[in-house]
N, C-alpha and C positions, 0 to 999 in steps of 0.2 A: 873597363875599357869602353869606350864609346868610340863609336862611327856616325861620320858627318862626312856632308859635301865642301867639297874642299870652296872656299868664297873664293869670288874674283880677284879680291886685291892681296891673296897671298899665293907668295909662290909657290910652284908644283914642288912635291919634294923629290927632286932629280936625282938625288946619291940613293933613294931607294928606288923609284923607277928604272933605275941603272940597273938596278942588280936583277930586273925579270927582262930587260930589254937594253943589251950592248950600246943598242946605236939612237944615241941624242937625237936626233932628226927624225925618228923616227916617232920617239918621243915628245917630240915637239909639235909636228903634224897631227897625231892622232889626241893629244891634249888640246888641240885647238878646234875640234870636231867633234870631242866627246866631254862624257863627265866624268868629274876623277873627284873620290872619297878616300878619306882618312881616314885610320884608325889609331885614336888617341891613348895614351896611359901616360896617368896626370903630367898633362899638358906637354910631353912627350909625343911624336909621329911615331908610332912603332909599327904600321903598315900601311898602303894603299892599293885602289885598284880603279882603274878605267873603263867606263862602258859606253859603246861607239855604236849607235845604230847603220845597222847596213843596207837594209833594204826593205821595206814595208814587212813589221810585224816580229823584226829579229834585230835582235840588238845583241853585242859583240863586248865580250872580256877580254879584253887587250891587253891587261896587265894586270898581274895580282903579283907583291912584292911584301915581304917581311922584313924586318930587320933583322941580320943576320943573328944577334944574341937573344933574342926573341924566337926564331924557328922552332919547329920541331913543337909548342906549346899551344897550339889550336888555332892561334889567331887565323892563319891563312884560312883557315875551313870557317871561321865567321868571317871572315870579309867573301868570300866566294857563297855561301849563304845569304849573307845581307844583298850582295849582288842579284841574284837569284829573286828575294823577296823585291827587292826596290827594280826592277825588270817587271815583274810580272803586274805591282802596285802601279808603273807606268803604264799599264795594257799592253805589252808586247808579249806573243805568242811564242819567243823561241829566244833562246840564250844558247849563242854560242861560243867555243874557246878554241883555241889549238896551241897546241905548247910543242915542244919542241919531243921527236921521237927517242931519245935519249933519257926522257925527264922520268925514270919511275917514280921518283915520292908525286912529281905533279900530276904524274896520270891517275893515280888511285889517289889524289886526293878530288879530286875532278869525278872521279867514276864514286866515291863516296859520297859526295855530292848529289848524286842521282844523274850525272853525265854519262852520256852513250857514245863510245866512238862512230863517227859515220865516215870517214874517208881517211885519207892522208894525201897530202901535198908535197909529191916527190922533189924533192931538191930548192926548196922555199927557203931554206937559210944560204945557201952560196946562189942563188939567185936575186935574194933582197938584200944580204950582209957583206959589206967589203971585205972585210975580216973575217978569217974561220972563226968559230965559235965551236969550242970543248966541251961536251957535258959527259962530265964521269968519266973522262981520258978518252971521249970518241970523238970525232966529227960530227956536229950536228948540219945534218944534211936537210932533212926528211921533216914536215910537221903533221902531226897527229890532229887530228879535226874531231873534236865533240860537240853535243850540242843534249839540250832538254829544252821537250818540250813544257811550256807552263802552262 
């Protein structure tokens, strides 16, 4: 498997961005601000992820997505690694993510990573999502805020 930046003249792959991130537009906004990598098996998309600087010195994972018959076999934990390393090889001092308060596998994959929880963002998904959003038969209300520093 290899990971690369995804070139200008090919499009984002949407149907997996979809599945870490419901709402297209939202998708669409932060892929036009950030940089979005692929993760290839032979010549196959079999994951990506987004990194969005925010403010002097911290740059933001906005989206880590697998493909669903792929899950569960490590990829996710190298594309959030590679994240991580191509963040810090940029010079930025901090890498942050917030997933959704619901998401056990994404929290400890995130807290295996060497992420620290520092906050939560009460009511950040019925605040920014038209639509309820389910995760593991709850409402996702609530986001979980991590960050490391590099």
């Amino acid at each position: 498997m290899t990971i690369r930046k995804l070139r200008p003249e090919e499009p984002a792959p949407m149907t997996l961005l979809l599945l870490a991130d419901p709402s297209q537009q939202h998708i669409e906004d932060y892929m036009q601000r950030g940089q979005c990598f692929i993760a290839e098996k032979e010549k196959d998309i079999v994951g990506v992820y987004v990194l969005l600087p925010t403010r002097p010195g911290t740059i933001e994972l906005v989206n880590v997505a697998v493909s669903e018959k792929l899950q569960g076999v490590g990829i996710g934990k190298q594309l959030v690694q590679h994240a991580i390393q191509t963040s810090r090889i940029a010079g930025f001092q901090t890498i942050e993510v917030g997933t959704g308060s619901t998401g056990v596998v994404q929290l400890a994959l995130y807290q295996k990573c060497g992420f620290r929880m520092v906050g939560i963002d009460k009511d950040f998904f019925t605040r920014h999502y038209q639509d309820d959003i389910y995760d593991n038969g709850i409402l996702l209300q609530d986001m979980v805020r991590l960050a490391l520093d590099l």
